[in-house]
C-alpha positions as CSV (number, residue, x, y, z in Angstrom):
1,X,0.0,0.0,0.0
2,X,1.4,3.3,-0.9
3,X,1.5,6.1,1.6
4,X,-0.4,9.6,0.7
5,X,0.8,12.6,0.4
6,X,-1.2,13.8,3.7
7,X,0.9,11.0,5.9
8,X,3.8,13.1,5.2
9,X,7.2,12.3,4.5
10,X,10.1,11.1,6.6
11,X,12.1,13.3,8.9
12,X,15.0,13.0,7.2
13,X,13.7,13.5,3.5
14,X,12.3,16.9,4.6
15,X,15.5,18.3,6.5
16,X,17.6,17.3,3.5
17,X,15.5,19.3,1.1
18,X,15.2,22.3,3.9
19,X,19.4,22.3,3.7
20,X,19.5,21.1,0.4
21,X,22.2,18.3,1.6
22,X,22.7,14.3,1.7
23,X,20.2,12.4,3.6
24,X,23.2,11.7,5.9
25,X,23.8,14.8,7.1
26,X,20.1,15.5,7.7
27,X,20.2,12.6,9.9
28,X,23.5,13.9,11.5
29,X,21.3,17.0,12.4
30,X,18.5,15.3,13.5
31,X,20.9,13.2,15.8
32,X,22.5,16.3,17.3
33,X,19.1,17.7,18.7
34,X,19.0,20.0,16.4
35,X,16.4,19.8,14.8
36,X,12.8,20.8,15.8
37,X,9.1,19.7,14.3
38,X,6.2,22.6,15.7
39,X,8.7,23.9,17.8
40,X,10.0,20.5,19.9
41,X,12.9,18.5,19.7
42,X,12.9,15.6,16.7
43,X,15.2,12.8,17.5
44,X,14.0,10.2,15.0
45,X,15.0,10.7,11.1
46,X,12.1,7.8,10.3
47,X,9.2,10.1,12.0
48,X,6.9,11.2,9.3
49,X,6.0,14.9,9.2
50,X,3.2,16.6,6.7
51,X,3.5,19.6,4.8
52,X,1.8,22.0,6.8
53,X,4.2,21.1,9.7
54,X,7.0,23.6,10.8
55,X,10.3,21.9,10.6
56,X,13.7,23.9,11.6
57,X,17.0,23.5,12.0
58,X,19.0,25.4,14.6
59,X,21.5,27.8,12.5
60,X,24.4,27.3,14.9
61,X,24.5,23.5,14.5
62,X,27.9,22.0,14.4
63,X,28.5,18.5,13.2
64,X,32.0,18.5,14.4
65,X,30.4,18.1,18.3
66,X,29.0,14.9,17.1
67,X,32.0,12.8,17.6
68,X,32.0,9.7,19.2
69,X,32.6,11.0,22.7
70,X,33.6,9.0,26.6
71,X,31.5,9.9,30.0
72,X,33.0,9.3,33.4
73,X,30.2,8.7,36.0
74,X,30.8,8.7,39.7
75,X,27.8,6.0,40.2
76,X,26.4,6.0,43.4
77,X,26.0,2.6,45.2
78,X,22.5,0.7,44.5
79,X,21.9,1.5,41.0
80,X,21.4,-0.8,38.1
81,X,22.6,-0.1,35.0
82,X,19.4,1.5,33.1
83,X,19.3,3.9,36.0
84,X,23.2,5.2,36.0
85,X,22.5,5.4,32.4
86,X,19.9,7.9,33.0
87,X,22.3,9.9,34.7
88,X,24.2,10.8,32.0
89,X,21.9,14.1,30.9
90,X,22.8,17.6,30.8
91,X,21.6,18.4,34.8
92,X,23.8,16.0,36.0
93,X,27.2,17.2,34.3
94,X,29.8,18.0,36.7
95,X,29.9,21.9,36.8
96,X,34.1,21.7,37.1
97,X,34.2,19.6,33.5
98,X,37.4,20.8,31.7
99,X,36.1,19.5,28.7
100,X,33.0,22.7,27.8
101,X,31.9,20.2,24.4
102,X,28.2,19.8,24.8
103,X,26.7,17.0,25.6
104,X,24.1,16.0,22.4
105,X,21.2,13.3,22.8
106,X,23.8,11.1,19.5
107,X,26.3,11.2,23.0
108,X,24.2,9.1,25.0
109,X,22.8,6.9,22.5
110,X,24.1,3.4,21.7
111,X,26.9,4.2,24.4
112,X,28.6,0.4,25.4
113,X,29.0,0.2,29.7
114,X,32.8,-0.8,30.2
115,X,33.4,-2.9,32.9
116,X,30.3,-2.1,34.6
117,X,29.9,-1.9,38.3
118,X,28.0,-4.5,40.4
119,X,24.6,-2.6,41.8
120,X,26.3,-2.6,45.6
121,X,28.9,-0.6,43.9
122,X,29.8,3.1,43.8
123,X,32.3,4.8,42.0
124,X,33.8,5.4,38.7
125,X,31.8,4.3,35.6
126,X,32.6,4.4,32.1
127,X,30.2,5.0,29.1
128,X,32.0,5.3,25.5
129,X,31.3,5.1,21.9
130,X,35.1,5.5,21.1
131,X,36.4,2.6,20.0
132,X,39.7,2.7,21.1
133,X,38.4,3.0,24.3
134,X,36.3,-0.1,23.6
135,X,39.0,-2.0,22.8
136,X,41.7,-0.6,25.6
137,X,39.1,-1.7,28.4
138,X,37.8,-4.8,27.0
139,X,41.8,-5.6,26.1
140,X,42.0,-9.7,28.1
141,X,45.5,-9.9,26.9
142,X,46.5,-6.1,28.5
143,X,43.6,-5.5,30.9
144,X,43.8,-2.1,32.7
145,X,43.7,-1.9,36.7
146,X,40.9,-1.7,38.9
147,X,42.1,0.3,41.9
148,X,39.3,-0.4,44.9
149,X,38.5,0.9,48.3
150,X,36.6,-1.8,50.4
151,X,34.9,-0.6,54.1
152,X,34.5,-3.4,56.4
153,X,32.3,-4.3,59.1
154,X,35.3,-5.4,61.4
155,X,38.9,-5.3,60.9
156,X,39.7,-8.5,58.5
157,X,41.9,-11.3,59.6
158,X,45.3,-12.2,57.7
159,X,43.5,-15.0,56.3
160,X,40.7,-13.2,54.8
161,X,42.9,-10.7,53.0
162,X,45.0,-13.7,51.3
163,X,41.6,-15.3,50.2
164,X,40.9,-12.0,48.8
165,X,43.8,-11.6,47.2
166,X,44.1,-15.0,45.7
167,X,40.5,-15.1,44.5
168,X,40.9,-11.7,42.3
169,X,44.4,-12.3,41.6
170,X,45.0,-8.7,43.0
171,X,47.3,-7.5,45.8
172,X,45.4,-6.4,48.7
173,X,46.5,-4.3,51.5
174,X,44.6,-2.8,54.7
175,X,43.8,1.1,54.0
176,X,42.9,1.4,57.7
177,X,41.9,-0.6,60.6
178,X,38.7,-1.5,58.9
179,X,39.2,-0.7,54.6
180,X,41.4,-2.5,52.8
181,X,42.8,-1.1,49.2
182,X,42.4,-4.0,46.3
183,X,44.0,-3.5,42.8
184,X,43.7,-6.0,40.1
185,X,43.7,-6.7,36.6
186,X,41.5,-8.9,34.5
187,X,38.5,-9.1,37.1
188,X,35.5,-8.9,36.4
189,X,33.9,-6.3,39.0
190,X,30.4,-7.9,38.9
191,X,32.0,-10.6,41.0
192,X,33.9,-8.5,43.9
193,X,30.8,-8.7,46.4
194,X,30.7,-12.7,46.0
195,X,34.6,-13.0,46.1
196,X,34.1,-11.0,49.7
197,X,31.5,-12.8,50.9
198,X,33.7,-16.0,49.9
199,X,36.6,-14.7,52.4
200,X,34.4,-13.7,55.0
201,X,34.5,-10.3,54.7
202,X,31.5,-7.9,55.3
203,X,32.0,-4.9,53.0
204,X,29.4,-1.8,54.1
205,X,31.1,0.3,50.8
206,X,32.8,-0.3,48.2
207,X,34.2,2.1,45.9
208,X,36.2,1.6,42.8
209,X,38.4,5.0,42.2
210,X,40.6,4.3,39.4
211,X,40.7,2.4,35.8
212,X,43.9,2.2,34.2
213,X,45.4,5.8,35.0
214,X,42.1,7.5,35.1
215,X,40.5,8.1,38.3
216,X,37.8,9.3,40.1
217,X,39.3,12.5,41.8
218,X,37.1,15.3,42.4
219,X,33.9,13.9,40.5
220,X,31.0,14.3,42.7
221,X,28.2,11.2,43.6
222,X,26.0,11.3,40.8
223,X,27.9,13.6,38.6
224,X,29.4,13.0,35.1
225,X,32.1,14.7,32.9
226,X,33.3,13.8,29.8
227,X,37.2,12.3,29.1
228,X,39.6,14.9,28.3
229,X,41.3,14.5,25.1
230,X,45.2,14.0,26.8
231,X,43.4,11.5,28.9
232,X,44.7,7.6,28.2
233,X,43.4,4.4,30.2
């Protein structure tokens, strides 16, 4: 069945002829939130609009911003990964962000969790759609390290840190009377609270501050900010 003329055309069709450019590039714009139908954001190039709809295109768009770009979260403990994800929106950007490059709606979408956190978890997060940094985190033959901060009930035994330690294949050494500091490479951190619980230790936080040589620093709970471009894992 063919569609009439009153169902409108797609998204993109109509921004390409508005611009006069490649279907491509319309979709480009439409990715980058910049492009609005009656006056409100249009995200999806397949969205059919008709002819006596009002279709725009913000004049200062900038296609360059719409490179594949990495967020660092400080995720807060208890969250599962659909809701850190929702974190990662303009109100929740760290005000202290060296990097001023907007964040875009094309940013957020289709970004790959690296070596996601377990939901008991807090700490530093990574969300890219760089593929270098895809492959530097994911890298089994190079893995990066997972520097950790674990709060404990009750000061651990000897025996409890060695389990630890043997279990993660990480060196593990007390922070204070009651934390012990845990860096390894090549674990998976969805396992860490059932590794503790298998050495008898009672974690009340954990906190992972570093991956590779990027860390956590000043990032506030909850907060985001985007990887600076000298910054290597």
């Amino acid at each position: 069945m063919s569609t009439s003329d009153d169902d409108g055309v797609r998204l993109a069709k109509r921004v390409a002829a508005e611009l006069g450019c490649s279907r491509a590039t319309a979709e480009a714009h439409i990715a980058g939130g910049w492009v609005r139908v009656d006056g409100v954001v249009a995200d999806r190039p397949e969205a059919r609009v008709r002819p006596q709809q009002q279709v725009t295109v913000d004049p200062s768009a900038d296609l360059s911003q719409l490179a594949p770009a990495t967020l660092l979260l400080h995720q807060p403990a208890g969250l599962a990964l659909p809701r850190a994800l929702a974190l990662l929106q303009p109100g929740a950007r760290w005000p202290a962000d060296p990097v001023r490059a907007p964040l875009l709606p094309a940013h957020v979408r289709g970004t790959t969790a690296l070596l996601p956190l377990p939901p008991q978890a807090e700490g530093l997060a990574v969300f890219s759609q760089v593929a270098g940094v895809q492959r530097r985190l994911q890298d089994r033959q190079v893995p990066v390290e997972q520097e950790w901060v674990v709060d404990l009930q009750a000061a651990p035994a000897p025996a409890a840190l060695a389990a630890l330690a043997r279990s993660t294949g990480g060196r593990v050494s007390r922070q204070s009377e009651q934390a012990v500091r845990l860096a390894c490479k090549g674990y998976d951190a969805l396992h860490l609270p059932q590794a503790l619980a298998a050495a008898g230790l009672a974690p009340t936080r954990l906190r992972r501050l570093r991956l590779g040589r990027v860390g956590l620093a000043q990032l506030p709970a909850g907060q985001w900010r985007r990887l600076g471009l000298g910054e290597r894992f």
